[in-house]
C-alpha positions in Angstrom: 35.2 -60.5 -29.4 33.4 -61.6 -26.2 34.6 -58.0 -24.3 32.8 -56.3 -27.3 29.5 -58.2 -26.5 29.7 -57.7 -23.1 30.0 -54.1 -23.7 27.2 -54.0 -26.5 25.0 -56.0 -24.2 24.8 -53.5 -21.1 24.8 -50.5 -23.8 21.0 -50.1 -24.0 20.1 -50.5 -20.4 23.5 -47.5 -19.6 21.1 -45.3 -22.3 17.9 -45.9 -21.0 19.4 -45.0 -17.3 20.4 -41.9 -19.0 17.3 -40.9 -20.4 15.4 -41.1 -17.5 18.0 -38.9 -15.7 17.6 -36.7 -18.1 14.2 -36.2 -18.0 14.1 -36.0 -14.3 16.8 -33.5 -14.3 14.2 -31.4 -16.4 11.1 -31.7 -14.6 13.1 -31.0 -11.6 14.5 -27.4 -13.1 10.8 -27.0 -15.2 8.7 -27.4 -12.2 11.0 -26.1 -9.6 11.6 -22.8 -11.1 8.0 -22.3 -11.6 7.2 -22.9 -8.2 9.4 -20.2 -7.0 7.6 -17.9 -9.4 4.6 -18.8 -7.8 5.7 -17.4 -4.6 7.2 -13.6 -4.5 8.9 -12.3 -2.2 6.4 -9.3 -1.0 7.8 -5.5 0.5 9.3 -5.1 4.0 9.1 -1.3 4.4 5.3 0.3 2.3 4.0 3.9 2.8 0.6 4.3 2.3 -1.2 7.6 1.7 -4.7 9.1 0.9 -4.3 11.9 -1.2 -7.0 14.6 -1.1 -8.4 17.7 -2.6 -8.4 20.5 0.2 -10.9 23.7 -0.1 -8.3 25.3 -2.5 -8.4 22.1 -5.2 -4.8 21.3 -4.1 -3.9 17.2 -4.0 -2.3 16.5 -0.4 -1.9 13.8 1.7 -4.1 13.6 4.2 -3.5 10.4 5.9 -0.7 8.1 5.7 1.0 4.8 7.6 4.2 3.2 7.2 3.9 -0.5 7.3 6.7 -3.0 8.0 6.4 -6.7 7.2 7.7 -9.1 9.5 7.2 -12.7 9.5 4.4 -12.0 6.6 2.5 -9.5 8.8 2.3 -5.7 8.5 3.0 -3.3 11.5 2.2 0.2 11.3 3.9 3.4 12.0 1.6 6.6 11.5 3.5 9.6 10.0 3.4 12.7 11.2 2.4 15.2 7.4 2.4 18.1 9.4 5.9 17.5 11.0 8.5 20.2 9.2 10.3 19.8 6.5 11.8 22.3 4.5 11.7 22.2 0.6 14.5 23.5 -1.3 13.6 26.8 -3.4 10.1 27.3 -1.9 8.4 28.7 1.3 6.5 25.8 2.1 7.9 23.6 4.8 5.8 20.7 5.9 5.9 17.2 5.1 3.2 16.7 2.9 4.0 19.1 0.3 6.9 17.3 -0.7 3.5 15.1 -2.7 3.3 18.0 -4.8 6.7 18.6 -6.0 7.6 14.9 -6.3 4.8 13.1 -6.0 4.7 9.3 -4.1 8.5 8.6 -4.8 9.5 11.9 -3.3 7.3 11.8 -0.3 8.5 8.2 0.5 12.3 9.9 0.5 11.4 12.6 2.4 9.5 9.9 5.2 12.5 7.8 5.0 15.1 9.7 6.4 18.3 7.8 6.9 16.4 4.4 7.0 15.4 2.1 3.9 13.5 3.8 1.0 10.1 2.3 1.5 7.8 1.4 -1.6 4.8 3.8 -1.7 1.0 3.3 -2.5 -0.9 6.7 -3.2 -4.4 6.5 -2.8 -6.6 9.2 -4.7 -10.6 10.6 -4.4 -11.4 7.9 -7.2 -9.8 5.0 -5.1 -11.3 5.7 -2.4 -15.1 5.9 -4.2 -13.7 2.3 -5.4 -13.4 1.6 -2.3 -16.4 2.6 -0.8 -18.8 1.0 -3.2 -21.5 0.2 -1.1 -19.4 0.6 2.2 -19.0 3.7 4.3 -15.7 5.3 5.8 -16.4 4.9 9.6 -14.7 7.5 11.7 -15.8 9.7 14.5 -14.5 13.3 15.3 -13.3 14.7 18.8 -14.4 17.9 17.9 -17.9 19.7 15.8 -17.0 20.9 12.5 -19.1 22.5 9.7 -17.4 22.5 6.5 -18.7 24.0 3.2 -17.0 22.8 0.0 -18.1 25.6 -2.3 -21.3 23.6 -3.2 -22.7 22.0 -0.3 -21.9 22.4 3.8 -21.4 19.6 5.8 -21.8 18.9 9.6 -20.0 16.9 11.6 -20.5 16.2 15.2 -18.3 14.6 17.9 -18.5 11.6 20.0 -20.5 9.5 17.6 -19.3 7.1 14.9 -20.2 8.3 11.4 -20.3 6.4 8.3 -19.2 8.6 5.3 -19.4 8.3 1.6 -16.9 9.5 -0.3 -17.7 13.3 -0.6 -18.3 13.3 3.2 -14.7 11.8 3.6 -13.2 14.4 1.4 -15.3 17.1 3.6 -14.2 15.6 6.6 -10.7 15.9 5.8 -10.8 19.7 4.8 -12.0 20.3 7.8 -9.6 18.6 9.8 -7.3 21.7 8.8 -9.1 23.8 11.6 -9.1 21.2 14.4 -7.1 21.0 17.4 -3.4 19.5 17.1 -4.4 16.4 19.0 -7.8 16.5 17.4 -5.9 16.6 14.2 -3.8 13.9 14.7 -6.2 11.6 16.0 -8.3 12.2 12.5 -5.6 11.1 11.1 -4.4 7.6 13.0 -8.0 7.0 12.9 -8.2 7.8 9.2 -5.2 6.0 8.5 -6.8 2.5 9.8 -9.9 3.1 8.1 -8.3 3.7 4.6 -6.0 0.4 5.0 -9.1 -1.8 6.3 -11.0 -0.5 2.8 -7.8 -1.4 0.8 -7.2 -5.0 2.2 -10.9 -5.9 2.5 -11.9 -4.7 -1.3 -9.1 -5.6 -2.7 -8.7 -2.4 -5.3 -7.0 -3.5 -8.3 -3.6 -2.8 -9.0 -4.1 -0.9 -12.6 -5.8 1.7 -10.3 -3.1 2.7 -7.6 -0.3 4.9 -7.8 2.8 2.4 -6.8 6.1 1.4 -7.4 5.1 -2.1 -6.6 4.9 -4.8 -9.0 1.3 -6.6 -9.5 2.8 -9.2 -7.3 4.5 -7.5 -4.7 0.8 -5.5 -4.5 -0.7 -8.6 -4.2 1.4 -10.4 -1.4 1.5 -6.4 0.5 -2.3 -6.6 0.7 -2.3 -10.3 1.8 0.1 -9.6 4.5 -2.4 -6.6 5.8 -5.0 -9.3 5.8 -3.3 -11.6 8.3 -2.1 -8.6 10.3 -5.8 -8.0 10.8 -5.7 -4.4 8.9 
């Protein structure tokens, strides 16, 4: 009789202690599995692109940069469009055309190689007058070029910084066809840093890109440009 008292008497403390485990055991799973939803892992490996009418209405790339993410900053590597790269079934052979057949999936194989598929953000003539707003596309051009696009002709002249809206831009980059190789390619690096310094400063949102990103992997890509200094 006296071991059953004993036993009664520390009963309600032994469920009490149990009940507060309990509840601590849940807050702990609650709350710490929504903290790590509140902090995605973002890409390692993105190719970014502008995409571009040219003077014959055909969508190309016109710039693009690979950026790797290490340590939460993003490191480019400009791409070569122009490099060769032969298409199965058709005559045309350059890099960038591979945008046409396949689109931003495609392209981001083809840029690959051997390495790791990298996630792709395809920038088109409406982004980029989202992204422009108010601001300009500053670039300068090593050579002169006069470029008419069927409706109006544009001039551009070298060795002085020019800030472009977004008609201008897609002028400029029709005309880069006819430049020099080096003249070309510097366009295009330059280009390339222009376009990502729009897309991490305005922020464009993610219902208007063509990616294979999540919102949140968009999000944390764009952050890392930020503290790059893109």
């Amino acid at each position: 009789m006296s071991s059953y008292k004993k036993k009664s008497k520390w009963l309600p403390g032994v469920l009490v202690l149990l009940l507060l485990l309990g509840i601590a055991t849940f807050a702990a799973l609650r709350f710490g599995i929504e903290g790590l939803a509140l902090a995605p892992t973002g890409p390692d490996n993105v190719l970014v692109v502008l995409a571009l009418p040219g003077e014959d209405g055909v969508i190309l790339p016109r710039v693009a940069k690979q950026y790797r993410v290490i340590d939460q900053k993003a490191y480019e590597e400009p791409i070569d469009l122009t490099r060769s790269h032969a298409i199965p079934g058709t005559s045309f052979s350059q890099l960038r055309d591979v945008y046409s057949f396949e689109g931003g999936r495609g392209l981001a194989r083809a840029v690959s190689r051997s390495m790791p598929l990298p996630a792709y953000i395809v920038l088109t003539v409406d982004d980029l007058q989202t992204l422009l707003g108010e601001e300009r596309f500053t670039i300068e051009t090593p050579e002169h070029m006069d470029v008419y696009d069927g409706v109006q002709l544009y001039t551009f002249r070298p060795g002085q910084e020019m800030a472009l809206d977004a008609s201008q831009t897609v002028a400029l980059f029709m005309g880069v066809e006819y430049l020099s190789e080096p003249s070309r390619q510097t366009v295009a690096f330059d280009g390339g840093r222009e376009v990502i310094r729009l897309l991490s400063a305005e922020r464009l949102d993610y219902s208007l890109v063509e990616t294979d990103l999540s919102p949140e992997e968009y999000e944390v890509f764009l952050q890392n440009l930020v503290a790059s200094g893109n």
